[in-house]
DRENGU-129323 format. One line per 2 residues: number of its first residue (from 1); their letters; for each residue y, x, z of C-alpha. Coordinates in Angstrom, 1 decimal, always signed. Each point is the difference from the previous one (the first is absolute). Last residue first. Layout:
% DRENGU-129323
NUM = a = Y X Z; ... $
//
This chain:
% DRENGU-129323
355 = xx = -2.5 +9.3 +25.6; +3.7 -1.3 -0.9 $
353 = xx = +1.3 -2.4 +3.0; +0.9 -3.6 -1.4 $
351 = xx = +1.9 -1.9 -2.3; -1.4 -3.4 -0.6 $
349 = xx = -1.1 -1.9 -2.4; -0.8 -4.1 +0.2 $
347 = xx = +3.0 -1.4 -0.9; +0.4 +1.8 -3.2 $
345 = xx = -3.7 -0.7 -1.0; +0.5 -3.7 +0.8 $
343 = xx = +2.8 +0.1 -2.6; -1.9 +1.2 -2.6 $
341 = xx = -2.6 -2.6 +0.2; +2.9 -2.8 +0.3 $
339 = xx = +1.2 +1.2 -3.2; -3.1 -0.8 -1.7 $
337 = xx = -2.4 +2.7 -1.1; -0.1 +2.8 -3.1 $
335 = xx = +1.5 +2.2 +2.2; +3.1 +1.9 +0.9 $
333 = xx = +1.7 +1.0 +3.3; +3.4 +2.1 +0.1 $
331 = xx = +0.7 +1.2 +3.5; +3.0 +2.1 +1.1 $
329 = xx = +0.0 +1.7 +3.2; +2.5 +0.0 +2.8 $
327 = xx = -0.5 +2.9 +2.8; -2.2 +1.2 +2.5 $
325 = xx = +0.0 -3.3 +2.1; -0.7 -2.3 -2.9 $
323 = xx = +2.4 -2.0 -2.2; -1.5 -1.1 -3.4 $
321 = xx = +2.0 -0.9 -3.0; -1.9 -2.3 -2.1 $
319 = xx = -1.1 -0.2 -4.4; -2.7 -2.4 -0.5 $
317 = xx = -1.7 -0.1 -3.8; -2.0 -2.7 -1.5 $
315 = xx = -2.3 +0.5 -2.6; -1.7 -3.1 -1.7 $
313 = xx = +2.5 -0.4 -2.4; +3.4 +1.9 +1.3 $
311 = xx = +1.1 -1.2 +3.2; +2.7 +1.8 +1.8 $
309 = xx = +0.3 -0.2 +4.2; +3.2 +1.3 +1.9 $
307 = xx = +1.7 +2.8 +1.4; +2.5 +1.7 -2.0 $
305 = xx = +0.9 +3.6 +0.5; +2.3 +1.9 -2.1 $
303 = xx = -0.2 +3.8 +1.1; +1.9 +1.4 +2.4 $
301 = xx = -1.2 -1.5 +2.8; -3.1 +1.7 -0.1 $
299 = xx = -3.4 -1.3 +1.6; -3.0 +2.2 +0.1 $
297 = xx = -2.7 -0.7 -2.5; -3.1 -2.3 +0.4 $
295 = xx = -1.9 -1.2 -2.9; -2.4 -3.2 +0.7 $
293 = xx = -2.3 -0.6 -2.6; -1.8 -3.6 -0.1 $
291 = xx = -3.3 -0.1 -2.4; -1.8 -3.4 -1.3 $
289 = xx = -3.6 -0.3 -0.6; -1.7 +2.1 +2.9 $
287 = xx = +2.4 -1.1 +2.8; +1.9 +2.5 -0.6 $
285 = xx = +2.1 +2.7 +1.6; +2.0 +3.4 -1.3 $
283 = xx = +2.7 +1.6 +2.6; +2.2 +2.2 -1.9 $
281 = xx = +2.2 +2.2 +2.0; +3.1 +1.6 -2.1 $
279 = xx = +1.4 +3.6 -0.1; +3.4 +0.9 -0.9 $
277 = xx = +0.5 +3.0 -2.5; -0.2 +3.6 +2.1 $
275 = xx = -2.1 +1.7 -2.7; +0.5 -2.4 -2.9 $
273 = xx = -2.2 -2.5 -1.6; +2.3 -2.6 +0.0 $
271 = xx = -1.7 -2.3 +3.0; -2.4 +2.1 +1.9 $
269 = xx = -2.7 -2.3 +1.5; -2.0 -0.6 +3.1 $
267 = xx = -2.7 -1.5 -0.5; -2.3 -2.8 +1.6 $
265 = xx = -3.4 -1.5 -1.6; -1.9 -3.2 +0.8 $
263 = xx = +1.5 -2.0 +2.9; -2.1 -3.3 +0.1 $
261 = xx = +1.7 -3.8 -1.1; -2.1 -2.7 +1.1 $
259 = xx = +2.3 -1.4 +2.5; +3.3 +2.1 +0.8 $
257 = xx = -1.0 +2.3 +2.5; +2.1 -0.2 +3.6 $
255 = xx = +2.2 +2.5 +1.3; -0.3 +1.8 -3.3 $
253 = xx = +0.3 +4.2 +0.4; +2.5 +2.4 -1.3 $
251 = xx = +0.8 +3.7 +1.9; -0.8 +1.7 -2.9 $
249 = xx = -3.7 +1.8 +1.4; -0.6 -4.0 +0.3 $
247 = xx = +0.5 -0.9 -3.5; -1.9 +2.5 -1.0 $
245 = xx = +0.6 +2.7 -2.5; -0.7 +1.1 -3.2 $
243 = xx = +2.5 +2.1 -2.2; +1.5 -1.1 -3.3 $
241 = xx = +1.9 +2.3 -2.1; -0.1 -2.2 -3.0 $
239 = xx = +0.5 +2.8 -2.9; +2.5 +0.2 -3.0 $
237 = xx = -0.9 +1.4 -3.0; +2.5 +0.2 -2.6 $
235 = xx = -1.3 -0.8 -3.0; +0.6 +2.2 -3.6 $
233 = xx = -3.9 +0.4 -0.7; -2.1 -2.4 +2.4 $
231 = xx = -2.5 -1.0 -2.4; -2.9 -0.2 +2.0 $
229 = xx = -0.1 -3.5 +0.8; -0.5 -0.3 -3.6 $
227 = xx = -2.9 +2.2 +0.1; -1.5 -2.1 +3.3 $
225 = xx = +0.5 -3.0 -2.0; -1.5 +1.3 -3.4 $
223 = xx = -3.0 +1.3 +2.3; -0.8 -3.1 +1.6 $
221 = xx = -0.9 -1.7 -3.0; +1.0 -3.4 -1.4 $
219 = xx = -2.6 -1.8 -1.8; +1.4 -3.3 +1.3 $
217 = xx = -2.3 -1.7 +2.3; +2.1 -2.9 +0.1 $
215 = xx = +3.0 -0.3 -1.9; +2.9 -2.3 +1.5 $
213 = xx = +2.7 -1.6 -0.9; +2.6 -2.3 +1.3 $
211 = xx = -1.9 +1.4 +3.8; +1.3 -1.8 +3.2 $
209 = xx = +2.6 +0.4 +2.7; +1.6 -3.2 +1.8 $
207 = xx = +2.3 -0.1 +2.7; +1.3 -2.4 +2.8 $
205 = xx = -2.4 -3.1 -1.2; +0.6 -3.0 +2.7 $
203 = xx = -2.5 -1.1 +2.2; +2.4 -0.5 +2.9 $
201 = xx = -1.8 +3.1 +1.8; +0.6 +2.3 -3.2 $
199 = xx = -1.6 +0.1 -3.0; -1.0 +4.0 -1.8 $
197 = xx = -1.3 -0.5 -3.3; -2.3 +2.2 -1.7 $
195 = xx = -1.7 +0.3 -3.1; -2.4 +2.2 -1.9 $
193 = xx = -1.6 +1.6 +2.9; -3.9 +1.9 -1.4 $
191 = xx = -2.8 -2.4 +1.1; -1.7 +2.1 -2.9 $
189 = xx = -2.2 -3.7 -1.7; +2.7 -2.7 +1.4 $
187 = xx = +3.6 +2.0 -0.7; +1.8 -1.1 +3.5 $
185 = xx = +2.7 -1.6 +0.2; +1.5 -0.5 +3.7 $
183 = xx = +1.7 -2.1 +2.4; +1.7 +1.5 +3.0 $
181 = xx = +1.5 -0.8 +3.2; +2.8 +1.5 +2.3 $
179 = xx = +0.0 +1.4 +2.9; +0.8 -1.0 +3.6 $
177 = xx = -0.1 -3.3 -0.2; -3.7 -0.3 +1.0 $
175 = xx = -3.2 -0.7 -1.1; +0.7 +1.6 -3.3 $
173 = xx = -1.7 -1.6 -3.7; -1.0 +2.0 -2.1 $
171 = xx = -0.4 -2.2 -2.8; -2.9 +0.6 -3.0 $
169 = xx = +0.0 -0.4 -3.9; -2.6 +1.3 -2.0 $
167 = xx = +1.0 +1.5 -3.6; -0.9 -0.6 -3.3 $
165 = xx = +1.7 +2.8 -2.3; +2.6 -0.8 -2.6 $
163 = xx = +3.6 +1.5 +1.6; -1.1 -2.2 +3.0 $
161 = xx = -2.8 -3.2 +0.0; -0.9 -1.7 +3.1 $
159 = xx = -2.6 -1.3 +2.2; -0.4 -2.1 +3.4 $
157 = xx = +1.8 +0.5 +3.6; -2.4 +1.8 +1.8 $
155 = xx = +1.1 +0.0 +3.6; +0.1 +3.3 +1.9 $
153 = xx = +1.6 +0.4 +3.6; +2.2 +2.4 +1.5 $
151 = xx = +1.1 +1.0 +3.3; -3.7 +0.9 +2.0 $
149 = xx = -1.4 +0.2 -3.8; +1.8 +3.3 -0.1 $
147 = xx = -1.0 +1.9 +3.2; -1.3 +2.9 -2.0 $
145 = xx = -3.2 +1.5 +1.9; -0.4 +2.2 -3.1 $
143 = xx = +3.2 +1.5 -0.3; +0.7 +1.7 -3.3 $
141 = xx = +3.4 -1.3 -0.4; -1.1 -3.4 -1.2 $
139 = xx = +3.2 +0.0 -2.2; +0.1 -3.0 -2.8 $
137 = xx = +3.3 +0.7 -0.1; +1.3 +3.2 +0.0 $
135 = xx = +0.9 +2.4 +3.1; -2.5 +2.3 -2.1 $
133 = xx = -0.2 +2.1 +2.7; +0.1 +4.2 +0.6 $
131 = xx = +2.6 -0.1 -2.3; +1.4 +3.2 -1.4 $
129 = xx = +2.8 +1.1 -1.7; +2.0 +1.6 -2.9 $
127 = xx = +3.1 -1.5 -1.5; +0.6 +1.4 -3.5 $
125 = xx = +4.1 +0.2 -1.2; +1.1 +0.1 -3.5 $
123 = xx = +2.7 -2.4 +1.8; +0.1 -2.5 -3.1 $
121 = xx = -3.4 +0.9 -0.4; -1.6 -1.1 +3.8 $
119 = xx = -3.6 +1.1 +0.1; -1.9 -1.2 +2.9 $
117 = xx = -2.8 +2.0 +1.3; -2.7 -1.3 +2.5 $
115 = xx = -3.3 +1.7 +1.4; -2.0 -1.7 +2.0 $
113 = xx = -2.7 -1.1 -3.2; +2.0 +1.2 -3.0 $
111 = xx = +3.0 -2.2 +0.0; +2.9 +0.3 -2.7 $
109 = xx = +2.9 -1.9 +0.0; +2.7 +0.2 -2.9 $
107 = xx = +3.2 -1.5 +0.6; +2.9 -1.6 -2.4 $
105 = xx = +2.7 -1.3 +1.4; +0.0 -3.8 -0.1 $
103 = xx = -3.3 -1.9 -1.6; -2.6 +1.4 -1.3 $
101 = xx = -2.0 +2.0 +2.7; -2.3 +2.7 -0.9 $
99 = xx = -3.2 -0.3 +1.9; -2.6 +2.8 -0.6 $
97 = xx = -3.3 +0.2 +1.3; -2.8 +2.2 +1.9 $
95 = xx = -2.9 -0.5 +1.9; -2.3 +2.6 +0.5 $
93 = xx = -3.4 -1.0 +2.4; -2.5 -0.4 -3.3 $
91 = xx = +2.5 +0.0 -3.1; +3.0 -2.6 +0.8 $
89 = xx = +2.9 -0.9 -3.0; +2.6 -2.4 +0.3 $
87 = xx = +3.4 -0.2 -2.3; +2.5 -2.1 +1.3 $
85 = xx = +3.2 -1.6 -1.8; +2.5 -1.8 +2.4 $
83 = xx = +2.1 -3.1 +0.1; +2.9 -1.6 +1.6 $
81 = xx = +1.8 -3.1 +0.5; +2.5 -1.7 +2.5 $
79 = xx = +0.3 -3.4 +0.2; +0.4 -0.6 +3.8 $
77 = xx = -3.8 -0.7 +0.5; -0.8 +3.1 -0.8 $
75 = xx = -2.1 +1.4 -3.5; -2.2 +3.0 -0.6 $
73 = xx = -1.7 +0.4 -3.7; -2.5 +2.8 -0.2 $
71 = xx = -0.8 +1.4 -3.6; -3.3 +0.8 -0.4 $
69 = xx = -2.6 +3.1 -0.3; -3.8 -0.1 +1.3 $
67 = xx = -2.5 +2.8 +1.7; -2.6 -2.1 +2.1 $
65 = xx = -2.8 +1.3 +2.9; +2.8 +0.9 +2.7 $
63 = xx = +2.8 -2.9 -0.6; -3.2 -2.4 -0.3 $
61 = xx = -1.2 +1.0 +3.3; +3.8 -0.8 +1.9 $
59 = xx = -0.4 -3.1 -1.2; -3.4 -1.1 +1.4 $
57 = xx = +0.8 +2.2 +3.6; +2.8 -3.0 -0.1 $
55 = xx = -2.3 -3.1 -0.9; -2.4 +1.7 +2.8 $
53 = xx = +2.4 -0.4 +2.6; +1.2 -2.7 -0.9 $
51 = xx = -3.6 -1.6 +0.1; -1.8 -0.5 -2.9 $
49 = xx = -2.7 -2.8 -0.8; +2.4 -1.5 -2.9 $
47 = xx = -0.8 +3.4 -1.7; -3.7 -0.9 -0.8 $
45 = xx = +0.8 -1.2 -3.2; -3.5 +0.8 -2.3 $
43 = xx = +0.6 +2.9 -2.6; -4.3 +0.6 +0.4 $
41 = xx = +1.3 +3.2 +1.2; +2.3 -1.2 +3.0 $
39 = xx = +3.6 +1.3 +0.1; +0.7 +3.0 +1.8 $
37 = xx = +0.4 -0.3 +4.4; +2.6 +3.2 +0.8 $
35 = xx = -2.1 +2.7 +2.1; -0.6 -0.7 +3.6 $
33 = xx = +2.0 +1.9 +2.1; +2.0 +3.5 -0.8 $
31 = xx = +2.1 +1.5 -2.9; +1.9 -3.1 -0.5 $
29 = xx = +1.3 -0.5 -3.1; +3.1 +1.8 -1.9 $
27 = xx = +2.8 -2.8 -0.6; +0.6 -0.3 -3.9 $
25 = xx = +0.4 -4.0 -0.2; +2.7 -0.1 +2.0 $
23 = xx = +2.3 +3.1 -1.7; +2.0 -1.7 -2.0 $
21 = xx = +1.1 -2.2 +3.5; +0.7 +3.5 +1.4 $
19 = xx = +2.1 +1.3 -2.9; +2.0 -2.9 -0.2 $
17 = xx = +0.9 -0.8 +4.2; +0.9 +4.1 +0.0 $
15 = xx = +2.6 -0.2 -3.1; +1.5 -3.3 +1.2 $
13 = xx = -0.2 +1.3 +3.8; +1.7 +3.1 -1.0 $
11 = xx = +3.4 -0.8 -0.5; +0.8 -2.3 +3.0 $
9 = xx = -1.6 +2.6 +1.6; +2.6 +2.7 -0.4 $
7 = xx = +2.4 +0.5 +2.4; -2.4 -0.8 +3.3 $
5 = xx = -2.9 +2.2 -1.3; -3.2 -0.8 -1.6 $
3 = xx = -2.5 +1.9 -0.8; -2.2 -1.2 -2.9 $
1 = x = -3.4 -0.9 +0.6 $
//
């Protein structure tokens, strides 16, 4: 995820909120549990049978065992449009694509299993970094115990057709109002995500993301990515110095968890990329479908602070000063959640002794 900071995250959310929704149906799988249910050999419908849990390991599965190119078509509920085209390829473990995004700037985002590098032309600048976590939905994490049919649960809706492929429809639905639900497309034979929409607690559609058109099992080779990758030749390379931490070695800690939602990585990161630059603590939850990241700078009033809450789609952002005994500190919460969500984070940390 892009970093945001208080000057500049009414800029970024646009660019972040696209390349993350073009990025839904390319989340890497779990690596442990039971592997992802594949359809049965006779081509009977045993899918109705799943539980969320399986319907998710399902999706993930088809990202792993498929290679396909399509163009990715986000839309919000206030109007605004974007889309994205992604090329997929995966040989054994390696997965690797390409997203270039059509709409705005233009940006270039390659992903070769962790490893992430986002050209910007205009800037002939590369961004280099790592994630650790998809922080995409679907996102089981890897943890086998998951706890996600404790806040979500699974209806089959019916059938459905997207950019030409038959598809089976199912709802998410939460069992509470702290996140948000989901109905998705997904291609009937692969069980590869074709469609999403996120709906909040009123039923109503806050953002939609779905493939115009897609190629499925595309003979597109892992080598051409990683060569295109390659071609760094008059880029600037500019690292993500990011260090891990814990919350808890930082002197943050939640007076009370926020339901469902587990802590799942913590760095500490140099914004800049410049000895001496300002750092920033990022805090990374989820509930194992959506993700809530908490960054944590200290406060200063020179810059143009403004608290408040800023919906774009399904990703709502917080932005609060926060007085503690060591000094003020300047909180700026985002997640694909409800604003209420965010908000119970804010209450809920504290300021406490580094260990």
């Amino acid at each position: 995820m892009t970093i945001p900071t208080r000057n500049s995250v009414r800029i970024l959310l646009p660019a972040v909120a696209m390349l993350c929704a073009a990025q839904l149906a390319t989340a890497q799988p779990a690596t442990s549990g039971a592997p992802a249910p594949a359809p049965a050999a006779n081509g009977a419908d045993d899918t109705p049978n799943l539980g969320v849990v399986d319907w998710i390991k399902r999706m993930h599965g088809a990202a792993r065992r498929h290679s396909y190119v399509g163009t990715f078509v986000v839309s919000v509920a206030a109007g605004d449009l974007s889309s994205a085209r992604i090329w997929h390829a995966c040989e054994g473990d390696l997965q690797i694509e390409r997203v270039d995004l059509l709409s705005g700037p233009p940006r270039t985002t390659f992903r070769r299993n962790e490893q992430v590098l986002t050209f910007l032309p205009d800037q002939r600048l590369i961004k280099v970094e790592k994630r650790e976590n998809s922080e995409l939905f679907p996102n089981l994490l890897g943890i086998p115990d998951s706890a996600i049919a404790d806040f979500y649960n699974v209806k089959v809706v019916g059938k459905g057709r997207v950019a030409g492929f038959d598809t089976d429809v199912i709802q998410l639905m939460p069992r509470d109002s702290m996140r948000f639900g989901y109905r998705v497309w997904t291609e009937k034979r692969s069980g590869l995500l074709t469609k999403l929409q996120t709906v909040d607690n009123e039923g109503k559609v806050v953002e939609q993301s779905a493939f115009s058109e897609l190629q499925l099992d595309a003979p597109i080779k892992v080598q051409a990515l990683s060569q295109m990758m390659g071609s760094t030749a008059g880029y600037r390379m500019e690292k993500s110095q990011a260090e891990r931490t814990t919350a808890q070695a930082e002197g943050w800690g939640l007076k009370s968890p926020v339901p469902g939602f587990k802590p799942i990585s913590c760095h500490r990161r140099v914004l800049g990329g410049a000895a001496g630059a300002e750092s920033m603590l990022q805090w990374t939850f989820s509930d194992g479908l959506a993700t809530v990241s908490l960054f944590l700078e200290p406060f200063d009033a020179r810059r143009d602070a403004q608290e408040g809450v800023m919906s774009l789609g399904a990703t709502n952002t917080l932005t609060r000063r926060l007085a503690t005994p060591s000094g003020d500190w300047w909180l700026t919460a985002v997640g694909e959640v409800p604003a209420r969500t965010l908000e119970a984070f804010a209450q809920n940390l504290t300021r406490q002794q580094p260990r």
